[in-house]
C-alpha positions as CSV (number, residue, x, y, z in Angstrom):
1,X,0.0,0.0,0.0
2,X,2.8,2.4,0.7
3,X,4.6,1.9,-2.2
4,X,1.3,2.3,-4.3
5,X,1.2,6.1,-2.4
6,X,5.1,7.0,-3.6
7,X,4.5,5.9,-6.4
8,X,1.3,7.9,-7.1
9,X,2.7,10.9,-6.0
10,X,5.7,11.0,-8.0
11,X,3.3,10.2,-11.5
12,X,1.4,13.5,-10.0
13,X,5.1,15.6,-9.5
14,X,6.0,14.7,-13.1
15,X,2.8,15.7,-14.6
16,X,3.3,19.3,-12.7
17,X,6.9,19.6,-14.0
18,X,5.4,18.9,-18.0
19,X,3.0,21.4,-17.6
20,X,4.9,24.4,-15.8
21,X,8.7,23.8,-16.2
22,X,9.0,21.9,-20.0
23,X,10.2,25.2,-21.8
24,X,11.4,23.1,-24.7
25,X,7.3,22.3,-25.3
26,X,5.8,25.0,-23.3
27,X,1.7,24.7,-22.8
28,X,-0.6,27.7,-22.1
29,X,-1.0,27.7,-18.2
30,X,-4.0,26.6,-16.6
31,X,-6.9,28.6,-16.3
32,X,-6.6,31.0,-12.8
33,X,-3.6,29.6,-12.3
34,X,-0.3,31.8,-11.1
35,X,1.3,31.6,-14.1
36,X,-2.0,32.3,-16.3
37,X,-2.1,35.6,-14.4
38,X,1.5,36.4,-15.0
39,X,1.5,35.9,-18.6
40,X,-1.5,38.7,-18.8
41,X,0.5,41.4,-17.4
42,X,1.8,43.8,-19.8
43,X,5.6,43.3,-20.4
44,X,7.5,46.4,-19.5
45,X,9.6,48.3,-21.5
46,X,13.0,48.6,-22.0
47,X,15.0,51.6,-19.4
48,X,16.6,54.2,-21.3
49,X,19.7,53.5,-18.5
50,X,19.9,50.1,-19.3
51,X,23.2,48.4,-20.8
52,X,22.6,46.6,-23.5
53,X,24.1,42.7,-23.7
54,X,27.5,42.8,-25.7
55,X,30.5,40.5,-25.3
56,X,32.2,43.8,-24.7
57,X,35.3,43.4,-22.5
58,X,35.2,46.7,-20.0
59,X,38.7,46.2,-19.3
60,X,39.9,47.1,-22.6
61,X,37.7,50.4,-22.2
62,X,38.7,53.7,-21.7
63,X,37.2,57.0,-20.9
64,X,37.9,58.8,-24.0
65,X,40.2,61.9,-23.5
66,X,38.3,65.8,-23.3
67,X,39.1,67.8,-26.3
68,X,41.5,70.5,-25.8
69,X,40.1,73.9,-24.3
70,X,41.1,76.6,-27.1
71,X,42.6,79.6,-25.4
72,X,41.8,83.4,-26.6
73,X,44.2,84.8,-27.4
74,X,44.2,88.4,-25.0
75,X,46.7,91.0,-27.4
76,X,45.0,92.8,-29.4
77,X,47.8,94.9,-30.8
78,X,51.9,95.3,-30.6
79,X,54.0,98.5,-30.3
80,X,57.2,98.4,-31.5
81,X,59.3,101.6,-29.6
82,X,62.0,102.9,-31.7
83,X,64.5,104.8,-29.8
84,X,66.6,107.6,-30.8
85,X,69.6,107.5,-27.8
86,X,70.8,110.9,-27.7
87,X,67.3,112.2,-26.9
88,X,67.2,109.5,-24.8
89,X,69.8,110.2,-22.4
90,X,70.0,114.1,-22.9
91,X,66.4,115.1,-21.8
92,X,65.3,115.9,-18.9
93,X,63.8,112.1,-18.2
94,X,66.5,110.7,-19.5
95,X,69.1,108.0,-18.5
96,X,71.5,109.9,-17.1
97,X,74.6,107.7,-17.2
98,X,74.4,106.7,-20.4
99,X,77.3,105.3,-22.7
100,X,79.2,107.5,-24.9
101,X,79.3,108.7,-27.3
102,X,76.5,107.4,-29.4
103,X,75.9,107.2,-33.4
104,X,73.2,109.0,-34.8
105,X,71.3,106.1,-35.1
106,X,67.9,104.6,-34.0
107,X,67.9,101.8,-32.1
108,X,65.0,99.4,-30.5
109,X,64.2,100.6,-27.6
110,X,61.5,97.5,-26.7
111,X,58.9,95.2,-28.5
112,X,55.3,95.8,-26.6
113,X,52.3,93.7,-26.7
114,X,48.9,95.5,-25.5
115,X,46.2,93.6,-23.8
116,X,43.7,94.6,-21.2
117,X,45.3,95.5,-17.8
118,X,42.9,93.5,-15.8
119,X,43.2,90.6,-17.7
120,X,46.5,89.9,-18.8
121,X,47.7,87.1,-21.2
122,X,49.2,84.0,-19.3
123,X,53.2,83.9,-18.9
124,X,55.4,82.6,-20.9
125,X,58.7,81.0,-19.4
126,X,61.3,82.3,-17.5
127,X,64.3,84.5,-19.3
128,X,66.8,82.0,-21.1
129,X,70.1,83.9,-22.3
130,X,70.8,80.7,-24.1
131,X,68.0,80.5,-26.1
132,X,69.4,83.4,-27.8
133,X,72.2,82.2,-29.5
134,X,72.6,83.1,-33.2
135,X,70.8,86.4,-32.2
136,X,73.4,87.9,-30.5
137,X,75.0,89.4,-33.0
138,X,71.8,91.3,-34.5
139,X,70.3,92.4,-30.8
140,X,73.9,93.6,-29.8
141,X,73.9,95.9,-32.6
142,X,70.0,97.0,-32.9
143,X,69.5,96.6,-29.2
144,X,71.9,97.2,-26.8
145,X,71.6,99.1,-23.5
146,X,71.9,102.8,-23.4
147,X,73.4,102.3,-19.7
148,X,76.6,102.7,-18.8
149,X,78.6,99.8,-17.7
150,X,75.2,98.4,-18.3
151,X,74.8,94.9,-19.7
152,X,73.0,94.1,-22.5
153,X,71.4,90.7,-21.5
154,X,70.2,92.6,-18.5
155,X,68.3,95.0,-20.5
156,X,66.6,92.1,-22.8
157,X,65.9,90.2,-19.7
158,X,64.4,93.4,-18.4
159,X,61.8,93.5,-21.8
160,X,61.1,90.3,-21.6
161,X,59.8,90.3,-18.1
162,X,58.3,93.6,-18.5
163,X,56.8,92.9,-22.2
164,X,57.8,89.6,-23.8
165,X,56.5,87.6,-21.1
166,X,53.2,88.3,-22.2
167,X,53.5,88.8,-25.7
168,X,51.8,85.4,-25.7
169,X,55.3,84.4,-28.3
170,X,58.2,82.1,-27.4
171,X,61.0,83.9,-25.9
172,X,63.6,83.6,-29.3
173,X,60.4,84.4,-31.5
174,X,59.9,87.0,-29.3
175,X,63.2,88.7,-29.9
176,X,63.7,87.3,-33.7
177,X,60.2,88.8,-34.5
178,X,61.2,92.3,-33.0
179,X,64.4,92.4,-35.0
180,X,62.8,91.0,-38.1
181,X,60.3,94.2,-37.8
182,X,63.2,96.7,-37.2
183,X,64.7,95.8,-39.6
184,X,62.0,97.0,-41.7
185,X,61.5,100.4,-40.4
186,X,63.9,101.2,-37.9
187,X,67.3,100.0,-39.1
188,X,68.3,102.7,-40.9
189,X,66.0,105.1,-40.3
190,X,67.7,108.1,-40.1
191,X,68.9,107.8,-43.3
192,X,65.6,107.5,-44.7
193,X,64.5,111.2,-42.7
194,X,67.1,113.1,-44.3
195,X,66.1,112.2,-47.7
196,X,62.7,113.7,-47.0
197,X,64.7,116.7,-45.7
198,X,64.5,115.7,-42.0
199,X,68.1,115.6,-40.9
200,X,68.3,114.1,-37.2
201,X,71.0,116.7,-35.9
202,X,70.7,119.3,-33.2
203,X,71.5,122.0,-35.7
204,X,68.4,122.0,-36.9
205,X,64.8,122.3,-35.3
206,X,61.6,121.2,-37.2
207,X,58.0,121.4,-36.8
208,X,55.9,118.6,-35.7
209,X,53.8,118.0,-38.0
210,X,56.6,117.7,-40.7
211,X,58.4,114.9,-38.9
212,X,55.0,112.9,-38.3
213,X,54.9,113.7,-42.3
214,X,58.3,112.3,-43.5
215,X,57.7,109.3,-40.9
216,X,54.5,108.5,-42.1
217,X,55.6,108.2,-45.6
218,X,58.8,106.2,-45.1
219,X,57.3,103.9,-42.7
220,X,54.0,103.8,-45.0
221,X,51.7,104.6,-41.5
222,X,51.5,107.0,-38.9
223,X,53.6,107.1,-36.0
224,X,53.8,108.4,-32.8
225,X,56.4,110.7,-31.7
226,X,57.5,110.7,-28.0
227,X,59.7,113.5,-26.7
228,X,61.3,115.2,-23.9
229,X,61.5,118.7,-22.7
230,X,64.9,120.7,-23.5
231,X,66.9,121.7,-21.0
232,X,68.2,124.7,-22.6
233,X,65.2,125.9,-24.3
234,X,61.6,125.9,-23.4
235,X,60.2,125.7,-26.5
236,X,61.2,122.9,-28.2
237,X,61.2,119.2,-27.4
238,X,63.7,116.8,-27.8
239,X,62.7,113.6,-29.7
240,X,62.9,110.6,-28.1
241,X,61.1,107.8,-29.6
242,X,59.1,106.7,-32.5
243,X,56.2,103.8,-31.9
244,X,54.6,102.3,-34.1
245,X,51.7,100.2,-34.0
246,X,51.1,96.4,-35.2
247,X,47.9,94.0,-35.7
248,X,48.0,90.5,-34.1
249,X,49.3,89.3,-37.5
250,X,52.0,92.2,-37.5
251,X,50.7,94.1,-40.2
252,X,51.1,97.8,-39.3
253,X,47.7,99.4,-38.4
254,X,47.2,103.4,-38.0
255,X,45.8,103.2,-34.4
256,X,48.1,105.6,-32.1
257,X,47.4,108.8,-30.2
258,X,48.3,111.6,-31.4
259,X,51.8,113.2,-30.6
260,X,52.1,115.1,-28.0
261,X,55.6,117.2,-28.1
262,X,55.5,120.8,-28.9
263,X,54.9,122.1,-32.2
264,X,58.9,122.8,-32.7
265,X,61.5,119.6,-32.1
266,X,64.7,119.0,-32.8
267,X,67.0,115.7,-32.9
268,X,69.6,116.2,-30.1
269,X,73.3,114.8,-31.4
C-alpha cells in the first residue's frame, strides 16, 4: 500500500513539471492559475539606462580623453618703440649715465604687446640667455643698452619680463620677430628722414607736424612721436622715440594717439 502512495505521487510531480517547467514544449498555463495571471501582465519596456548585452570586454575600455580647451588669445595689438639715444639720455627724463658717445642712429628701444590690464595674457617662461644664440650678433647691434657699464642681456631680460613675457610668443620668437620688424622700419631710419629733408642733428629744429609727415611716408603709417622737454630751451622738445603700432598678424595698423611734443622739435646729437 505504501509503495502504491510513492508511487502515485511522483506520477502526479511529473505531470506538474510537463505542464509548468518543459520550456522546450511550453503549454498555455491553466486557467486562474499563477502563471496564467502572470503571462496577462503587460511586459515592460526597455529603461533608457539600461546596458545593452555585448561581449564587450570593459577592461579594454577607456574613458575617452576631453578635447582641448582653445585659449583666446588676450593681445590685441603690438608696439614696436623705436628709440633715438641721444634724446634718450639728454632730456630731462633721460638716463643719465648713459654710454658715450652714441651714433646718430635709431635703435629698439623694446617690443610691446597691448592687452587689457585687468586681464593679462598667461606667462610665458622664464628668461633663457641661451636661447638666444645666433641672435646675438643682430640684438647687440640693434639693441643694446643705453646704460653705462650696463649689460645688454640685463636689458633684454628686463623687456622680456616687463613685455615679452606676455606677448603670448616664445621667448627667441619674441626677440627674432622684434628684429625681423626693425629691420623694416627702424634700421636705418635716419637715413631715410634726411632724404625727405629731416636731418636728425641738433643744428636744426623742425615742426611737428613735418616729422610725423616724412615718418609717415617712409614707414608707409602714422607714428607716434614721443619727446622730452629741452633743457636749454623751453620751447622745443627733444625727440625721443618713434612707436609704431602692429595688428596681431603684425601688419602695421594706424591706431596711435596723437603726438604730444610741442609744435617745434629737434634731434639732439
Amino acid at each position: 500500500m505504501r509503495i502504491l502512495h510513492c508511487v502515485l505521487i511522483l506520477a502526479f510531480v511529473i505531470f506538474l513539471k510537463n505542464v509548468y517547467c518543459d520550456s522546450s514544449n511550453p503549454s498555455p498555463p491553466l486557467p486562474n492559475s499563477p502563471l496564467s495571471y502572470l503571462s496577462s501582465l503587460p511586459k515592460p519596456k526597455a529603461s533608457p539606462f539600461e546596458i545593452p548585452a555585448t561581449n564587450t570586454n570593459f577592461d579594454e575600455v577607456h574613458p575617452q580623453a576631453p578635447a582641448a580647451i582653445p585659449t583666446t588669445p588676450k593681445v590685441n595689438s603690438y608696439l614696436l618703440v623705436v628709440q633715438w639715444p641721444p634724446g634718450v639720455c639728454t632730456g630731462i627724463s633721460d638716463v643719465r649715465t648713459c654710454k658715450k658717445p652714441w651714433k646718430p642712429e635709431f635703435k629698439i628701444h623694446g617690443f610691446w604687446p597691448q592687452y587689457p590690464p585687468a586681464d593679462p595674457p598667461k606667462k610665458s617662461d622664464q628668461f633663457n640667455y641661451n636661447k638666444l644664440q645666433g641672435l646675438l650678433a643682430a640684438l647687440r647691434t640693434n639693441w643694446p643698452t643705453l646704460k653705462a657699464g650696463g649689460q645688454d642681456a640685463i636689458f633684454w631680460s628686463e623687456q622680456w619680463y616687463k613685455h615679452g613675457i606676455y606677448s603670448e610668443m616664445e621667448q627667441a620668437a619674441y626677440f627674432q620677430k622684434t628684429l625681423d620688424l626693425f629691420a623694416k622700419v627702424g634700421e636705418g631710419l635716419e637715413k631715410k628722414l634726411g632724404a625727405e629733408r629731416i636731418q636728425p642733428n641738433s643744428q636744426q629744429t623742425y615742426k611737428l607736424i613735418d616729422v610725423e609727415a616724412a615718418l609717415e611716408k617712409v614707414i608707409n603709417f602714422k607714428c607716434r612721436v614721443i619727446c622730452a622737454r629741452s633743457k636749454t630751451n623751453r620751447n622745443v622738445d627733444l625727440i625721443q622715440e618713434v612707436r609704431i603700432s602692429y595688428a596681431t598678424n603684425f601688419k602695421l595698423q594706424d591706431t596711435l594717439e596723437s603726438s604730444r611734443c610741442k609744435s617745434d622739435v629737434l634731434f639732439p646729437s
